[in-house]
C-alpha positions as CSV (number, residue, x, y, z in Angstrom):
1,X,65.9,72.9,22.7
2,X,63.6,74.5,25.1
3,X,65.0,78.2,26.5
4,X,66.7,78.3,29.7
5,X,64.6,79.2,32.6
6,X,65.6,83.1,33.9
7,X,67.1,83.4,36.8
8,X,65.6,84.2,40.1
9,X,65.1,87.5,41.6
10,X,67.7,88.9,44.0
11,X,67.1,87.7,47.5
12,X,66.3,91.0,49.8
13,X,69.6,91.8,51.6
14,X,68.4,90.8,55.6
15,X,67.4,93.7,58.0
16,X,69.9,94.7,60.4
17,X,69.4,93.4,63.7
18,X,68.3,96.5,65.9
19,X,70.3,96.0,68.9
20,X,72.7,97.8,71.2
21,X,76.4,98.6,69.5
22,X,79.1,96.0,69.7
23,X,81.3,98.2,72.5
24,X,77.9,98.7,74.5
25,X,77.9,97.0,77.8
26,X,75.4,93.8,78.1
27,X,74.7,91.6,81.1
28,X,74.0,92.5,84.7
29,X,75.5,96.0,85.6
30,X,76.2,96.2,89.6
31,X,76.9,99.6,91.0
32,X,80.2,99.1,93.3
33,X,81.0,101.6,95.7
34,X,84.3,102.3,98.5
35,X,83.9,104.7,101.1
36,X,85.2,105.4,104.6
37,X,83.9,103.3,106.9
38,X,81.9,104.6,110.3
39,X,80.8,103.6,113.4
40,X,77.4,102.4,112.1
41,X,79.4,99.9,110.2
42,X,81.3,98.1,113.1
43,X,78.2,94.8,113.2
44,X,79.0,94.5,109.7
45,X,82.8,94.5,110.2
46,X,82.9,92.3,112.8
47,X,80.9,89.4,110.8
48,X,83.1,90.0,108.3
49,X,86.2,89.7,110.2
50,X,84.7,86.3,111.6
51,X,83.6,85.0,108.1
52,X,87.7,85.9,107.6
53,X,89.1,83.8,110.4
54,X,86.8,81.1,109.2
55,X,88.5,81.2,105.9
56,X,92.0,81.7,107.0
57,X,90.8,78.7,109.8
58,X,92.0,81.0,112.8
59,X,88.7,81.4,114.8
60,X,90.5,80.4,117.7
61,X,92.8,83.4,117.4
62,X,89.9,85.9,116.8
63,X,88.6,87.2,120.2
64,X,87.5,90.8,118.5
65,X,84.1,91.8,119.4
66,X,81.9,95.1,118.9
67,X,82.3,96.6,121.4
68,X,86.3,96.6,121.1
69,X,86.0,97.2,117.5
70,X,84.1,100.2,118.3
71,X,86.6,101.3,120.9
72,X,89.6,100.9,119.1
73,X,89.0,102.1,115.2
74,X,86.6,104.8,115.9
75,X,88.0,106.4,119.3
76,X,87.9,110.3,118.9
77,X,91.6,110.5,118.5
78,X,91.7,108.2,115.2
79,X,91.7,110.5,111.6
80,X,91.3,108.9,108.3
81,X,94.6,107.7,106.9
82,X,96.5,109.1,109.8
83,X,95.4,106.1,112.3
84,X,93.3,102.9,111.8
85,X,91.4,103.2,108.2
86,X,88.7,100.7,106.9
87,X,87.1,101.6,103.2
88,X,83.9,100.0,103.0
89,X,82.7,98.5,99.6
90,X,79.2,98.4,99.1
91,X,77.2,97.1,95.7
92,X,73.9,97.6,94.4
93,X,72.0,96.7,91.5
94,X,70.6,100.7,91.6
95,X,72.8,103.7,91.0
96,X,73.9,104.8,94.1
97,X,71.5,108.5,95.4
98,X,72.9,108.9,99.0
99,X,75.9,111.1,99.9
100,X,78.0,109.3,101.7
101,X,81.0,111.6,102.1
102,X,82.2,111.6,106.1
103,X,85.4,113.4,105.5
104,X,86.8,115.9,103.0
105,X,89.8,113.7,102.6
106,X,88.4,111.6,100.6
107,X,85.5,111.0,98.2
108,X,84.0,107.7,97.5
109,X,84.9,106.1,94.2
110,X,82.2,104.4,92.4
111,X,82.4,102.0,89.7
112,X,79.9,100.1,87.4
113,X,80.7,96.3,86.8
114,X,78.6,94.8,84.2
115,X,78.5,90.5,84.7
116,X,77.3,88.0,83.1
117,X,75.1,86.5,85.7
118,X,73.1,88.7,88.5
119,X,74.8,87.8,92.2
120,X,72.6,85.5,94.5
121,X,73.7,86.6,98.0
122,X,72.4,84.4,101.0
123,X,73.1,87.0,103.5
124,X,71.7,90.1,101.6
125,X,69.7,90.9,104.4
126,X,72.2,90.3,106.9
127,X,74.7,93.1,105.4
128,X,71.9,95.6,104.1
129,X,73.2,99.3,104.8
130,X,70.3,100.7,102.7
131,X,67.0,99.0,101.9
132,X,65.6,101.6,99.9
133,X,68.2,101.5,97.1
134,X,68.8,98.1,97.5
135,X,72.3,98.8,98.9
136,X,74.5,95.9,101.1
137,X,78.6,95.7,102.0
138,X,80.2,93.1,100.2
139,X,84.0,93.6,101.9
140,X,86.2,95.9,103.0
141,X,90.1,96.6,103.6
142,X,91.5,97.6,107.0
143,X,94.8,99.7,106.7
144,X,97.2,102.0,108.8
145,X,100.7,104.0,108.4
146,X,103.6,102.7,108.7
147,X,107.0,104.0,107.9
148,X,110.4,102.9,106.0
149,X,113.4,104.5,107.3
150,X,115.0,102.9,104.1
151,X,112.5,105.2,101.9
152,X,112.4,108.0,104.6
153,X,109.1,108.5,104.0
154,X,105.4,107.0,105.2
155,X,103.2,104.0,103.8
156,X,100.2,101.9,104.8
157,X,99.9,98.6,105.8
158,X,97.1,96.4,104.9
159,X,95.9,94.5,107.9
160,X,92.9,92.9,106.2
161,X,91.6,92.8,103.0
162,X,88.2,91.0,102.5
163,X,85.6,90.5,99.9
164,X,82.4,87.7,101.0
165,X,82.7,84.8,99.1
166,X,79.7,85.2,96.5
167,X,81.2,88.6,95.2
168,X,84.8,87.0,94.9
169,X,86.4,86.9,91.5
170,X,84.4,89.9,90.1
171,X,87.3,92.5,90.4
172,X,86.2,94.2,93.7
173,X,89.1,92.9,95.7
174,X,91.1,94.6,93.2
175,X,89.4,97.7,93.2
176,X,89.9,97.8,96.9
177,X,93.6,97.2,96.8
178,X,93.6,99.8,93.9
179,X,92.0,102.3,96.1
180,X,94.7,102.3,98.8
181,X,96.9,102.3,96.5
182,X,96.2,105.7,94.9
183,X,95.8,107.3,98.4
184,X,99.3,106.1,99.1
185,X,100.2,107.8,95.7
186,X,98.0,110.9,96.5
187,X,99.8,111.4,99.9
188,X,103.1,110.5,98.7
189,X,103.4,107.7,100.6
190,X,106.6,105.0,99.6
191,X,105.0,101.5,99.7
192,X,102.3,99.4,100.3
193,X,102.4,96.3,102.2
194,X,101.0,93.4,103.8
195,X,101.2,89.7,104.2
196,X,99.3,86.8,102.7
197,X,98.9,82.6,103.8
198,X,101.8,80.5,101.9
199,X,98.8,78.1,101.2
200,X,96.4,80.5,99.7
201,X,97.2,80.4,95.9
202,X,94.7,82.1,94.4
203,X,96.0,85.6,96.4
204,X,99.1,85.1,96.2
205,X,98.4,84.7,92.0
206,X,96.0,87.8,92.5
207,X,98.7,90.2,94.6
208,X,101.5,89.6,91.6
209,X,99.1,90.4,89.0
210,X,98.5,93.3,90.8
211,X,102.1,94.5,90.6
212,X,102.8,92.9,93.9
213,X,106.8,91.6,94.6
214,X,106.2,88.8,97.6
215,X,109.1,88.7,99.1
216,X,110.3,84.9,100.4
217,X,113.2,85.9,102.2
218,X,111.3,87.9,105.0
219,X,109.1,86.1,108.1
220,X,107.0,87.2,110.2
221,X,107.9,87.8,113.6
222,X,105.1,88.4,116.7
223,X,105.0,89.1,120.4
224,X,100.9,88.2,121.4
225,X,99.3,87.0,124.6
226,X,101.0,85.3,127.3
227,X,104.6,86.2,125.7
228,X,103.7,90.3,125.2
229,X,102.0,90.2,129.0
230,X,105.5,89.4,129.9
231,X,107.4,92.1,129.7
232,X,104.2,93.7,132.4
233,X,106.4,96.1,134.0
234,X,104.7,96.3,136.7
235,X,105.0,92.3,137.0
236,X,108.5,92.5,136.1
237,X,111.5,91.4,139.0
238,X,114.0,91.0,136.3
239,X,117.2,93.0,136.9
240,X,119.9,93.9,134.6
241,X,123.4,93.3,135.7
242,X,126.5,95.0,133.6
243,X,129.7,93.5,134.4
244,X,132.7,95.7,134.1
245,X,135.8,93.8,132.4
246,X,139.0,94.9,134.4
């Protein structure tokens, strides 16, 4: 009987890959950034605001133009979070270098979001605020006191809330909403509110899992155009009669 063959040698154990660790971040990082809005940033606004009607299919409603966005959020008399607000979010694919801080009331918040897929944006050039670093506005939320006699105390409501339709879905309209909602918090404000579209799904399935109630029972009730220009007093023959029961 012929001897067994031995066996083979051990087979080298394989190198480690040489790679970054498992709870490193990998894909694209984007540099996100909210700050206060300013004058400079009213052309920017305004397309946004149309690119917003267009959405919500109102453009016949949306009569808003530079010149009276200019007028009315940036008047001398408005201060941050006291009057008309608007935080700007801007995105880059450099770490932000400028200083950007136009109030002492607030300091931008910054935020690194790493995807899986770098952003193609048609209109990069169109919303640039900063061509050397690369930097362009990809939304922004529009927001202003209010007050609940209920609570007894002060709150903001979001008029707008818009992020352009290639940086949806990324968490920046989240990190938007979160911002106002820690400046609510920091000023010890009692609620936050606004209103969204029955039709659109998809924010009315982003608002709850933000924590957000949406409340059924309540509507929406407006005086605009020809029906507010009535009550003109200056127009106005209407006289009020009080009959005295005998």
């Amino acid at each position: 009987m012929a001897a067994a063959a031995p066996p083979p040698p051990p087979t080298p154990a394989p190198e480690p890959a040489m790679g970054p660790p498992e709870d490193s971040p990998v894909g694209h990082p984007m540099f996100a950034r909210i700050r206060l809005a300013t004058p400079s940033d009213v052309p920017h606004i305004h397309k946004m605001i149309h690119q917003m009607a267009v959405f919500e299919r109102l453009t016949h409603l949306c009569s808003a133009t530079e010149n009276s966005l200019s007028s009315t959020l940036f008047s001398p008399t408005t201060k941050p979070f006291h009057s008309f607000t608007i935080f700007l979010l801007e995105v880059s694919p450099n770490p932000f270098t400028d200083s950007v801080i136009t109030d002492p009331s607030f300091t931008p918040v910054v935020k690194v979001v790493h995807l899986d897929l770098p952003i193609d944006d048609p209109e990069k050039e169109t919303f640039t605020t900063n061509a050397v670093n690369d930097v362009s506005v990809a939304g922004f939320v529009l927001f202003f006191p209010n007050y609940s006699t209920f609570l007894a105390k002060p709150g903001f409501y979001i008029e707008d809330l818009f992020v352009r339709d290639c940086f949806r879905r990324k968490g920046f309209g989240k990190m938007l909403l979160s911002t106002v909602a820690k400046q609510a918090v920091k000023m010890g404000y009692g609620r936050v509110e606004w209103v969204v579209l029955d039709w659109n799904v998809n924010a009315i399935k982003f608002y709850e899992e933000m924590g957000a109630k949406i409340l059924h029972e309540w509507r929406v009730c407006r005086l605009t155009g020809d029906a507010l220009e009535a009550y003109d007093s200056s127009n106005s023959s209407e006289t009020y009669h009080c009959a005295r029961s005998s």
